[in-house]
Jmol script that loads the backbone (N, CA, C; Angstrom):
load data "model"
ATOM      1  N   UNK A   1      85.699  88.585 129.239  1.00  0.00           N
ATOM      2  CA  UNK A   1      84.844  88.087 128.187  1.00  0.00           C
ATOM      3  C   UNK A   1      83.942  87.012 128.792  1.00  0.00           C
ATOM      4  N   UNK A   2      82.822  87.293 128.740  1.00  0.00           N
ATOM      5  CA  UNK A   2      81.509  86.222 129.181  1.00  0.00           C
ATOM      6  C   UNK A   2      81.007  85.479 127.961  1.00  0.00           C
ATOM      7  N   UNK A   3      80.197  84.731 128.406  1.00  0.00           N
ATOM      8  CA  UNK A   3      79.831  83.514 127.635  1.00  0.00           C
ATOM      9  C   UNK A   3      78.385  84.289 126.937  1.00  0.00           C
ATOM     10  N   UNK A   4      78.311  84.087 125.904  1.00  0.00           N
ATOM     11  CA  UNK A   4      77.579  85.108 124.426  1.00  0.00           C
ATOM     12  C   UNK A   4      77.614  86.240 124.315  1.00  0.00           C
ATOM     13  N   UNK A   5      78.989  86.542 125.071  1.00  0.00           N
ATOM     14  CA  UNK A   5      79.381  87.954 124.385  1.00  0.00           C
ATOM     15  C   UNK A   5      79.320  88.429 122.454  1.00  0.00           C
ATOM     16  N   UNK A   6      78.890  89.003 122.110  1.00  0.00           N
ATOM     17  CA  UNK A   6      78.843  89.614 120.826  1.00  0.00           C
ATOM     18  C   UNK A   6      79.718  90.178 120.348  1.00  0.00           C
ATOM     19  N   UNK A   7      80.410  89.704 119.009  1.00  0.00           N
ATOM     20  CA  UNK A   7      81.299  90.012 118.371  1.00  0.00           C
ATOM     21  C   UNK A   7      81.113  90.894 117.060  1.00  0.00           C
ATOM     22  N   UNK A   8      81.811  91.448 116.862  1.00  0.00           N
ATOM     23  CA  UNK A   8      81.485  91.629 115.130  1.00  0.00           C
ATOM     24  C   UNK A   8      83.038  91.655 114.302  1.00  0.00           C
ATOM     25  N   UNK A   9      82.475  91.238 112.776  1.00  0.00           N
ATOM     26  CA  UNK A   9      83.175  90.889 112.461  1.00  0.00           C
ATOM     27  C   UNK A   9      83.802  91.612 111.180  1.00  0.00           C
ATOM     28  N   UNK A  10      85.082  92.548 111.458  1.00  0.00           N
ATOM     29  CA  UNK A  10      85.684  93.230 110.620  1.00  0.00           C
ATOM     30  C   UNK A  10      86.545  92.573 109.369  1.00  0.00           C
ATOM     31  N   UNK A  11      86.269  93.003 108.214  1.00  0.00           N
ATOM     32  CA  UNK A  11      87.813  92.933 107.481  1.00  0.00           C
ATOM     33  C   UNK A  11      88.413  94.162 106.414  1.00  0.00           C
ATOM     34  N   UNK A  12      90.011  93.979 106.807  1.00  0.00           N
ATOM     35  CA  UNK A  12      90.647  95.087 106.835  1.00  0.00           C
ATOM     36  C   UNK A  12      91.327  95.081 105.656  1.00  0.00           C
ATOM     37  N   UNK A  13      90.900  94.614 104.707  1.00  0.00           N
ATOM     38  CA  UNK A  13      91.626  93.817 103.435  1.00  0.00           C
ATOM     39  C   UNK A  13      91.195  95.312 102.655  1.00  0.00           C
ATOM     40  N   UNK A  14      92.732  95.905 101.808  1.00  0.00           N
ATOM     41  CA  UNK A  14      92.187  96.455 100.799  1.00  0.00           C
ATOM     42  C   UNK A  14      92.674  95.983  99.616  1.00  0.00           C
ATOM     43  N   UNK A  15      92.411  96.784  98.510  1.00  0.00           N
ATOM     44  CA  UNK A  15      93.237  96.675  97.202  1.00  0.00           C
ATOM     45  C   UNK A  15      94.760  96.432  96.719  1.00  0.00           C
ATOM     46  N   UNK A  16      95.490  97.453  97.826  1.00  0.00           N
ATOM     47  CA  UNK A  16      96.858  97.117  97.990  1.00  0.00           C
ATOM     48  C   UNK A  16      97.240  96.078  98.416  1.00  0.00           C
ATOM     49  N   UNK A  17      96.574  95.153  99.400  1.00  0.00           N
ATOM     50  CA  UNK A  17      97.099  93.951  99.939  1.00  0.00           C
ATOM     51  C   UNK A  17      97.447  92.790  98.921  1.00  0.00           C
ATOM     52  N   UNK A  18      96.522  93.174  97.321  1.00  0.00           N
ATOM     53  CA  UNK A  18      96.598  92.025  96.462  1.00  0.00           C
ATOM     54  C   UNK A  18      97.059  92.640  95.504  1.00  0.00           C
ATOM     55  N   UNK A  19      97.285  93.290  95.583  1.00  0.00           N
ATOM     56  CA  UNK A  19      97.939  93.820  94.064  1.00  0.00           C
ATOM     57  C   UNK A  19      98.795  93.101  93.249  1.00  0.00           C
ATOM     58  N   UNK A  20      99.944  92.992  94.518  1.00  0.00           N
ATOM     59  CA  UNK A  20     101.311  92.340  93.874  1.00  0.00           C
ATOM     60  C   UNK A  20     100.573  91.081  93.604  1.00  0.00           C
ATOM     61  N   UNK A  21      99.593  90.043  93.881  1.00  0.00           N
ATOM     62  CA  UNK A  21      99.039  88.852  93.961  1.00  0.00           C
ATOM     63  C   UNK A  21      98.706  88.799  92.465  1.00  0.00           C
ATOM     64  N   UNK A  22      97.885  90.119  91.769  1.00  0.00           N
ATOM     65  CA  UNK A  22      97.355  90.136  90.798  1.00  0.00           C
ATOM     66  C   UNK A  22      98.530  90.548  89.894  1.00  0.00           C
ATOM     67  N   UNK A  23      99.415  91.138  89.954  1.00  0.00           N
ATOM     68  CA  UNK A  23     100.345  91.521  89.166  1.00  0.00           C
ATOM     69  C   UNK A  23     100.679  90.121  88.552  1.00  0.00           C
ATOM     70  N   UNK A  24     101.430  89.592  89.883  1.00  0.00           N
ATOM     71  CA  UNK A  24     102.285  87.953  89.178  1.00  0.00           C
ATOM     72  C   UNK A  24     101.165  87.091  88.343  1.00  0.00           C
ATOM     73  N   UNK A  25      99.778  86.907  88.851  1.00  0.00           N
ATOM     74  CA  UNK A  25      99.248  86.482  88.509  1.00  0.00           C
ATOM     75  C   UNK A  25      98.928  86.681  86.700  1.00  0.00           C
ATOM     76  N   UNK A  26      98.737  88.044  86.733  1.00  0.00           N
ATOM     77  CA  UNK A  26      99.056  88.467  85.139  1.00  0.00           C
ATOM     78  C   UNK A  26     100.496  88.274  84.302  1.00  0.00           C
ATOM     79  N   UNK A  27     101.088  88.194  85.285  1.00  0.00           N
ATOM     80  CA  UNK A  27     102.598  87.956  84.640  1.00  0.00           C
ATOM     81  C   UNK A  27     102.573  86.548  84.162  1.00  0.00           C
ATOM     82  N   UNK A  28     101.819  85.632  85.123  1.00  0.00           N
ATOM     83  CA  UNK A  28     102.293  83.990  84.554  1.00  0.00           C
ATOM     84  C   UNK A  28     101.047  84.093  83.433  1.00  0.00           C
ATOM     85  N   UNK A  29     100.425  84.615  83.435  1.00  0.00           N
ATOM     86  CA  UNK A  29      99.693  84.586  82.113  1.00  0.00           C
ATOM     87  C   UNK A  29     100.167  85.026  80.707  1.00  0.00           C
ATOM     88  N   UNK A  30     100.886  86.211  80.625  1.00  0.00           N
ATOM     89  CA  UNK A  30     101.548  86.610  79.453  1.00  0.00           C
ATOM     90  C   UNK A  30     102.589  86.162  79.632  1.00  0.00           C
ATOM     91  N   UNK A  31     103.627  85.036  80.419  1.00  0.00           N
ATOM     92  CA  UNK A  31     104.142  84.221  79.755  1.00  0.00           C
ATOM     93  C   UNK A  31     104.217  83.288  79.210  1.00  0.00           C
ATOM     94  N   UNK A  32     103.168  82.357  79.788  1.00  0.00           N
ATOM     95  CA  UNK A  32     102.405  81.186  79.177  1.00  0.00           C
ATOM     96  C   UNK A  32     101.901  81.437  77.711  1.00  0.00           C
ATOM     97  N   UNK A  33     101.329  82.783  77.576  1.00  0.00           N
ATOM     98  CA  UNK A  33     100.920  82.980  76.433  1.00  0.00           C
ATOM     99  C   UNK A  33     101.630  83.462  75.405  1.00  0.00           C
ATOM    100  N   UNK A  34     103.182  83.611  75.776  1.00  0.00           N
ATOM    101  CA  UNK A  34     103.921  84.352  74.858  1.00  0.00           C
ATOM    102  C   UNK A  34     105.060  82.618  74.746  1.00  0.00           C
ATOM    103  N   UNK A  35     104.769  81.584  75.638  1.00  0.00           N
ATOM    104  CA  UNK A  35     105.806  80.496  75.422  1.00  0.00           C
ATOM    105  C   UNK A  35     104.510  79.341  74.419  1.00  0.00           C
ATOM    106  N   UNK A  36     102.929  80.051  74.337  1.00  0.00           N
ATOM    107  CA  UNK A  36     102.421  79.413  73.630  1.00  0.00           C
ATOM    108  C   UNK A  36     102.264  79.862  72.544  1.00  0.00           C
ATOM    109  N   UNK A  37     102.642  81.065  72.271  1.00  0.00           N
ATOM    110  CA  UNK A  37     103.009  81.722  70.511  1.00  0.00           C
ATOM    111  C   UNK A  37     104.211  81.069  70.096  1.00  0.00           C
ATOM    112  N   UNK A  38     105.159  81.284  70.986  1.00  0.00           N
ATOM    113  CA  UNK A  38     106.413  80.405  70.332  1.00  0.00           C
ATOM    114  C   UNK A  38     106.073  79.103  70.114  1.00  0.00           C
ATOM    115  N   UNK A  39     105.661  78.364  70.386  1.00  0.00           N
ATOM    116  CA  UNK A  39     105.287  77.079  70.316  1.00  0.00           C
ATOM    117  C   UNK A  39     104.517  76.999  69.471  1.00  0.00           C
ATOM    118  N   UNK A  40     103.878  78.158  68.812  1.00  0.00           N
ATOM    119  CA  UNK A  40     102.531  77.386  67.950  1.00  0.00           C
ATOM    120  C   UNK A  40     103.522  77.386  66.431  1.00  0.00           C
ATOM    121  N   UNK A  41     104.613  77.745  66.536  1.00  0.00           N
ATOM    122  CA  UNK A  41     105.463  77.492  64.640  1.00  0.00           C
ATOM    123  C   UNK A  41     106.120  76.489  65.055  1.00  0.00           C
ATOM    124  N   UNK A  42     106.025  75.529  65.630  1.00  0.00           N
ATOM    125  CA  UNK A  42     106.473  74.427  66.326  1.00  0.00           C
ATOM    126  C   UNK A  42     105.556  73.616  64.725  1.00  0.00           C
ATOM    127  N   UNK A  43     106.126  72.556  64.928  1.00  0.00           N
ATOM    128  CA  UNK A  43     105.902  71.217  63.952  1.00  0.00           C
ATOM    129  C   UNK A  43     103.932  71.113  64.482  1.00  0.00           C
ATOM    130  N   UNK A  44     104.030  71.022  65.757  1.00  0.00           N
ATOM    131  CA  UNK A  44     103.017  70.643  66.585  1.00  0.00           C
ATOM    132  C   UNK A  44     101.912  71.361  67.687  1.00  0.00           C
ATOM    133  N   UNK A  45     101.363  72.375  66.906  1.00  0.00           N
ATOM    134  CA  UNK A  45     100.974  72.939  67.957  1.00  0.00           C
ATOM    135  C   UNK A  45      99.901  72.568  69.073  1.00  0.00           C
ATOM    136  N   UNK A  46      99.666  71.850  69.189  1.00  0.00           N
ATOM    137  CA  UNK A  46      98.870  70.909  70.391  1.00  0.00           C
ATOM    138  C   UNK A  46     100.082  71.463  71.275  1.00  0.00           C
ATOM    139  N   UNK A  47     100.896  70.941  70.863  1.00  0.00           N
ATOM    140  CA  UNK A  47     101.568  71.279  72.464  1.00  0.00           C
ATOM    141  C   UNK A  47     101.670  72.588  73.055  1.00  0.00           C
ATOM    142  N   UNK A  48     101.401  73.389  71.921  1.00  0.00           N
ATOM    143  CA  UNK A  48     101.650  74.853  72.397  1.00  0.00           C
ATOM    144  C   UNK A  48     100.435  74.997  73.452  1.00  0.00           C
ATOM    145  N   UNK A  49      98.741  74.689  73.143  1.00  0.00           N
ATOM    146  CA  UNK A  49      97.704  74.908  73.516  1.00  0.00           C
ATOM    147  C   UNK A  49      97.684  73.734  74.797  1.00  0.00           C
ATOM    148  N   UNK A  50      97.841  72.793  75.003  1.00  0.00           N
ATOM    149  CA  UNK A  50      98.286  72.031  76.088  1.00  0.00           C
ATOM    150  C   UNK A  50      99.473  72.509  77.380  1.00  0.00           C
ATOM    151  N   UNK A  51     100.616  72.924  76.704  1.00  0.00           N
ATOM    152  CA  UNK A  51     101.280  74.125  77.451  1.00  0.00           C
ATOM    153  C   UNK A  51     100.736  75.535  78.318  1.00  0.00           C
ATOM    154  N   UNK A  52     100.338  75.808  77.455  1.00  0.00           N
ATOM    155  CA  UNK A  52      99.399  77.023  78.158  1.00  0.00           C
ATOM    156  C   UNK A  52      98.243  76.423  79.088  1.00  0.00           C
ATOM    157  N   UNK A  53      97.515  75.705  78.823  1.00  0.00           N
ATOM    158  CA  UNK A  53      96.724  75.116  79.179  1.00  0.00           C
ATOM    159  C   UNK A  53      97.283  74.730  81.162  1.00  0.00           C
ATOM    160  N   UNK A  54      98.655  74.119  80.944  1.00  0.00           N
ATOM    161  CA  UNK A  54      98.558  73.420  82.034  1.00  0.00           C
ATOM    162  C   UNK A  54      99.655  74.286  82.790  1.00  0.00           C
ATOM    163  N   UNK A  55     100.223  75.591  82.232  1.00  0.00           N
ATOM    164  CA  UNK A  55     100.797  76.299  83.233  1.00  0.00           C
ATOM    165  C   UNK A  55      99.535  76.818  83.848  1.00  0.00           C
ATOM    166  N   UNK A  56      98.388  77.284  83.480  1.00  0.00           N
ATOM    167  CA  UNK A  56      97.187  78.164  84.318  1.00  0.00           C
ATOM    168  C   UNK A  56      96.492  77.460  84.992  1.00  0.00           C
ATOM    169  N   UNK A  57      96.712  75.871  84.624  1.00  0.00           N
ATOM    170  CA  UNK A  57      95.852  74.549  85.538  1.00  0.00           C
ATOM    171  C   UNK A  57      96.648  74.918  86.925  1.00  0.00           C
ATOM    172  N   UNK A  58      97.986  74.879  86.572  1.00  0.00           N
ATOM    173  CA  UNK A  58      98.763  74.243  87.812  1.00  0.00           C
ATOM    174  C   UNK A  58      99.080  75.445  88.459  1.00  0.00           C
ATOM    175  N   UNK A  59      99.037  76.708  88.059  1.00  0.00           N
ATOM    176  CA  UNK A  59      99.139  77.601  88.910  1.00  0.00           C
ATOM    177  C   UNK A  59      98.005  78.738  89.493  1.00  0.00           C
ATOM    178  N   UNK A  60      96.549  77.808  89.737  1.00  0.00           N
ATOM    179  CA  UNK A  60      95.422  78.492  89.784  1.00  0.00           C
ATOM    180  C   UNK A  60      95.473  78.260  91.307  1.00  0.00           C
ATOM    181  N   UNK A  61      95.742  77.169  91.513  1.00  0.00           N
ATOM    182  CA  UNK A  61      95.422  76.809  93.274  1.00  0.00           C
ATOM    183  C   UNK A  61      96.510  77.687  94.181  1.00  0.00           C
ATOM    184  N   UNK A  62      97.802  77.748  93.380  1.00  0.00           N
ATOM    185  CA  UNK A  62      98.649  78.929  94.235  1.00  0.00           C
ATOM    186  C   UNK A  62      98.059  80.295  94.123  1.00  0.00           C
ATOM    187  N   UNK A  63      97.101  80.672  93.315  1.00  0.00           N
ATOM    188  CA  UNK A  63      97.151  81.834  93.226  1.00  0.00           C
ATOM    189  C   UNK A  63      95.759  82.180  94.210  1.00  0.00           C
ATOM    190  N   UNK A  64      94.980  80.836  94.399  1.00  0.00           N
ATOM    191  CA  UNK A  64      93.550  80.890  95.120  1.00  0.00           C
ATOM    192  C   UNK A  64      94.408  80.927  96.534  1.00  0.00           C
ATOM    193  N   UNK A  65      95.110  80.233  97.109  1.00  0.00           N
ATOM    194  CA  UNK A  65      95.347  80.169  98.059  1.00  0.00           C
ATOM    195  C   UNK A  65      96.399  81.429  98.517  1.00  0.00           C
ATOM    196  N   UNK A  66      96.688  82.097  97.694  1.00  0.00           N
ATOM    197  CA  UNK A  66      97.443  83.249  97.649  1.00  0.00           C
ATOM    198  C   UNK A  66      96.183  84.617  98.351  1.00  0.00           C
ATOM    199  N   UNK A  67      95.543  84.265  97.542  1.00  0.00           N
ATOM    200  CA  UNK A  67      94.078  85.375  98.394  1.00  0.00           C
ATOM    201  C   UNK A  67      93.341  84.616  98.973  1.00  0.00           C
ATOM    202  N   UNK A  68      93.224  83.422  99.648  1.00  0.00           N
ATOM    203  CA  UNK A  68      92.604  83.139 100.767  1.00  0.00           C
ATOM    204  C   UNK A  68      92.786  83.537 101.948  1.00  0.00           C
ATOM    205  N   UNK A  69      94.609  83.098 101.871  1.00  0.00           N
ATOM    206  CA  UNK A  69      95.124  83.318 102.722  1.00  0.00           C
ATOM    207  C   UNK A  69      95.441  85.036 103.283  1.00  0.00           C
ATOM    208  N   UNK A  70      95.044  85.514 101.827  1.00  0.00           N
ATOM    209  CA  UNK A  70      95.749  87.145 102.768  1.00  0.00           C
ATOM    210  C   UNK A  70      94.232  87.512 103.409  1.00  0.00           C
ATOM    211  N   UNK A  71      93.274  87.069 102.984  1.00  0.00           N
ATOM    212  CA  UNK A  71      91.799  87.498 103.068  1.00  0.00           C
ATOM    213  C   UNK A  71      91.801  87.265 104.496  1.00  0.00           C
ATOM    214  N   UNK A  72      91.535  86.232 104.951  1.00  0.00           N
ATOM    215  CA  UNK A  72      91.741  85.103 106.263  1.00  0.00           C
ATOM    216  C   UNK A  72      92.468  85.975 107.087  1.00  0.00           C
ATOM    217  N   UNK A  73      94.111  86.500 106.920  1.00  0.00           N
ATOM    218  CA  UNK A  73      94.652  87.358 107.668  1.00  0.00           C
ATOM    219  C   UNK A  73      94.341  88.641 107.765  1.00  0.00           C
ATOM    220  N   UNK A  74      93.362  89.134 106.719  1.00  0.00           N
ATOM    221  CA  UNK A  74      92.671  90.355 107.200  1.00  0.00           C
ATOM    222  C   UNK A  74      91.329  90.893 107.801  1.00  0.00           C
ATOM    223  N   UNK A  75      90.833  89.210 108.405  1.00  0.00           N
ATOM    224  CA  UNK A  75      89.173  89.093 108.827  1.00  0.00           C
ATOM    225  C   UNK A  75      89.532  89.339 110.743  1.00  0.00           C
ATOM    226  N   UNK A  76      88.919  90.254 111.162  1.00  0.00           N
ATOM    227  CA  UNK A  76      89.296  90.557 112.798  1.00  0.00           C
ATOM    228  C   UNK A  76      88.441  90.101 113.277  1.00  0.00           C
ATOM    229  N   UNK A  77      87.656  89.634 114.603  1.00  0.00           N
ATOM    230  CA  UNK A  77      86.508  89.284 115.428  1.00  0.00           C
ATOM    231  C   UNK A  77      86.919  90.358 116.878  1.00  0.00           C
ATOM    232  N   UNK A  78      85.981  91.183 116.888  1.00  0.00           N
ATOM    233  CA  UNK A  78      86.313  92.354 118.062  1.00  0.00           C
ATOM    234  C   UNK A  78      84.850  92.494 118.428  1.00  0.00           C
ATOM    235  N   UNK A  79      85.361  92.360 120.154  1.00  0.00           N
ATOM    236  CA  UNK A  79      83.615  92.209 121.037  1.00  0.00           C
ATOM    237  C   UNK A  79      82.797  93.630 120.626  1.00  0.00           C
ATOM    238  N   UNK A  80      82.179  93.386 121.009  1.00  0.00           N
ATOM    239  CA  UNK A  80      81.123  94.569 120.608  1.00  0.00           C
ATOM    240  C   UNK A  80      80.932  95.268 122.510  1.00  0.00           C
ATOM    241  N   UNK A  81      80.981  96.727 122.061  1.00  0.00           N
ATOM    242  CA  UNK A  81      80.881  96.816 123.564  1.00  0.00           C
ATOM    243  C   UNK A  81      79.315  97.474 123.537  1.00  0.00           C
ATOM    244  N   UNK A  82      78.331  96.911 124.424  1.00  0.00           N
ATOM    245  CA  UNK A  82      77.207  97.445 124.611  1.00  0.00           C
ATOM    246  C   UNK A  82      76.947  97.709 125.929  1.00  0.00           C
ATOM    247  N   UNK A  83      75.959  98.712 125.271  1.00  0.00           N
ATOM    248  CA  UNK A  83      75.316  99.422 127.050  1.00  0.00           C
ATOM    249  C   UNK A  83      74.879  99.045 127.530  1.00  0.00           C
TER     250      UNK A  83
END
end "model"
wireframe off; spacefill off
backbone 0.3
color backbone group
């Protein structure tokens, strides 16, 4: 490898790689939303809508970094071979 050799830059990421990512991801949603129905015949439902609210706050950055990271592991850099 020489100095400005040319690269290009693949990624190998498909649909299957995130699936399960998106699955859970839908899962913490219909439970949040099914522990904020129970909550709304509560005395108080603020808390129900605050509940929901802050399970999807607090579990947005795991789920970003959940497909960053697989993205990132599926980006290749492979020289380019020219004539």
């Amino acid at each position: 490898m020489t100095p400005g050799t040319p690269f290009a830059v693949r990624c190998t990421l498909t649909f299957g790689d995130i699936y399960l990512q998106i699955l859970a991801w839908m899962a913490v949603i219909f439970v949040s939303l099914a522990a904020g129905l129970g909550l709304m015949g509560a005395s108080r439902p603020i808390f129900a809508l605050v509940g929901v609210g802050l399970i999807l706050v607090l579990s947005l950055p795991f789920l970003l970094f959940a497909f960053v990271t697989t993205l990132l592991n599926h980006i290749q850099l492979e020289p380019v071979q020219g004539s």
